[in-house]
N, C-alpha and C positions, 0 to 999 in steps of 0.2 A: 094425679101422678105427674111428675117434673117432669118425663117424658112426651108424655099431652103437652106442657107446658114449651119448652123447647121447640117441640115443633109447630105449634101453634106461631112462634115467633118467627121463624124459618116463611121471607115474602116468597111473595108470587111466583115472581122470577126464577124461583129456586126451589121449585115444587120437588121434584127429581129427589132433591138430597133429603126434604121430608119423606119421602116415600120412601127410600133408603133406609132412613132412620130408624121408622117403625117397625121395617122390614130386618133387618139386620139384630137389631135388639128384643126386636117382638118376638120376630121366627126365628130366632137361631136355635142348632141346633146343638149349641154346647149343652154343658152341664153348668148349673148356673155357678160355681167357682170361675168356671174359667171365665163364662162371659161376662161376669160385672168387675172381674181384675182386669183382663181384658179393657172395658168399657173407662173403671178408674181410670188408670194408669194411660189410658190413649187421652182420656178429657185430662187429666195432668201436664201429657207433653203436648198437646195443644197450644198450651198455654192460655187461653180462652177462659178469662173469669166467669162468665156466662155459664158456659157450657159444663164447668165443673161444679159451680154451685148447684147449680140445677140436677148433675147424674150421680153427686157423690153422695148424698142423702141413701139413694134405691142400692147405690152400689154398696153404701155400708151395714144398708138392711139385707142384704143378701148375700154379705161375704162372715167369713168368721173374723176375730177380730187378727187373728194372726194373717189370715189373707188377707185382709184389708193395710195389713200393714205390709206387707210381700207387694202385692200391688204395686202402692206408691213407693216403697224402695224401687222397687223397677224402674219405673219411670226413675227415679232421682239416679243410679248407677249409670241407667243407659242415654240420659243426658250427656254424664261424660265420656261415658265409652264411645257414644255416634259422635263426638266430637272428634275425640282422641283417635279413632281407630280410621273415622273419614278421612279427616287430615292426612295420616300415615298412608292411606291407600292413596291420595292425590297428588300425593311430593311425587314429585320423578325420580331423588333419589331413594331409592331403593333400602341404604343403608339403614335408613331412620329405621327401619322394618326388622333389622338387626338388632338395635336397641332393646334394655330394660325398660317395657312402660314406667314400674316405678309408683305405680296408683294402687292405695288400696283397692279391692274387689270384694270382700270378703262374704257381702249378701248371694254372691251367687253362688257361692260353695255351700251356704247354708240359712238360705232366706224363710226358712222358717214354715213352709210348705211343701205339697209334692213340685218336685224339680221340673218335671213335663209344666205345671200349670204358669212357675217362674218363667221358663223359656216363653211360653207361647205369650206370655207379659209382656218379657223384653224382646221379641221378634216383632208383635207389635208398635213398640214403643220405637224400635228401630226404623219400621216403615215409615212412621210420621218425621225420623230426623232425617230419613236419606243413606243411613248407612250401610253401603252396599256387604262391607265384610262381615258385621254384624248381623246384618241379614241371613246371609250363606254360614252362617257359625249356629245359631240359633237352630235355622231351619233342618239346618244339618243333624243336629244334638234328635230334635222333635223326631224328625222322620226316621234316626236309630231307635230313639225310644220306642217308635209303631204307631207314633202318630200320620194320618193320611195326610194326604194332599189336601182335601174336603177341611178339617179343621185346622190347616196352616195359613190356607185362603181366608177362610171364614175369621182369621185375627185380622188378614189384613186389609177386610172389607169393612170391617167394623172400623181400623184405623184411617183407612181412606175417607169415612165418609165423616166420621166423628171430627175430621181432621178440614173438611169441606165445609162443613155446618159450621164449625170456629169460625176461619176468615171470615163467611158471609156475615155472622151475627156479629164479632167485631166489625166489620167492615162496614156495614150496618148502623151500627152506634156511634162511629165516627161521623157519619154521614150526619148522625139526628141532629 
């Protein structure tokens, strides 16, 4: 399994985020769409060659091929959007906030899956960029739709740690 794999590569030092690992992807208690979109789409905005090579394999034996492709749309939209929308929140003026984004969007209106599994994609995918509005838009959508607290966290435990394990293993390979 590329997850044995991964974390086998995960030193000493950084025992914590292997245990993490196992933890979070082993016992979770999504249902497996959510978690290996989830899993995609966070090894995606990672950025982490490593860590994508390694999770995308289990994640495309476990998704459909339309989730598989929802997934990494996510990731790829909420690229731009944790830019675009971060930025807009950091200006002091206000005005820009006024403004036409002007970007297509159009995978969120209809990304090809259940809309609850898309959000909790891009909620995650948000945590690994930073984007605070993004955050509070997603989370917002999730928890009308009746999603809990318990599985809004549970994305962004998986993105914290998925997100931990990247730097160390690149940071790591630099080193070698």
């Amino acid at each position: 399994m590329a997850l044995d794999e991964l974390k086998s590569a995960i030193p000493d030092y950084a025992k914590d985020l292997k245990l993490n690992l196992g933890s979070v992807i082993g016992n979770s208690d999504l249902p497996a769409q959510q978690l290996w979109g989830t899993v995609l789409a966070c090894a995606m905005a990672s950025r982490s060659p490593r860590v994508l090579r390694e999770l995308e394999p289990e994640a495309k034996a476990n998704l459909s091929p339309e989730a598989y492709t929802a997934a990494k749309s996510a990731a790829a939209i909420m690229s731009m959007n944790n830019v675009f929308y971060r930025t807009r929140h950091l200006l002091s003026d206000n005005e820009y906030g006024t403004l036409r984004a002007g970007l297509r969007m159009n995978v969120i209106g209809n990304p090809g899956v259940d809309k609850v599994d898309f959000e909790l994609w891009s909620f995650a995918v948000s945590a690994i960029n930073g984007c605070g509005m993004c955050l509070d838009s997603h989370e917002q959508v999730l928890r009308k739709a009746g999603v809990s607290r318990e599985v809004v966290q549970e994305a962004f435990k998986i993105a914290s740690v998925l997100q931990a394990v990247a730097v160390t293993l690149d940071a790591e390979a630099a080193l070698a």
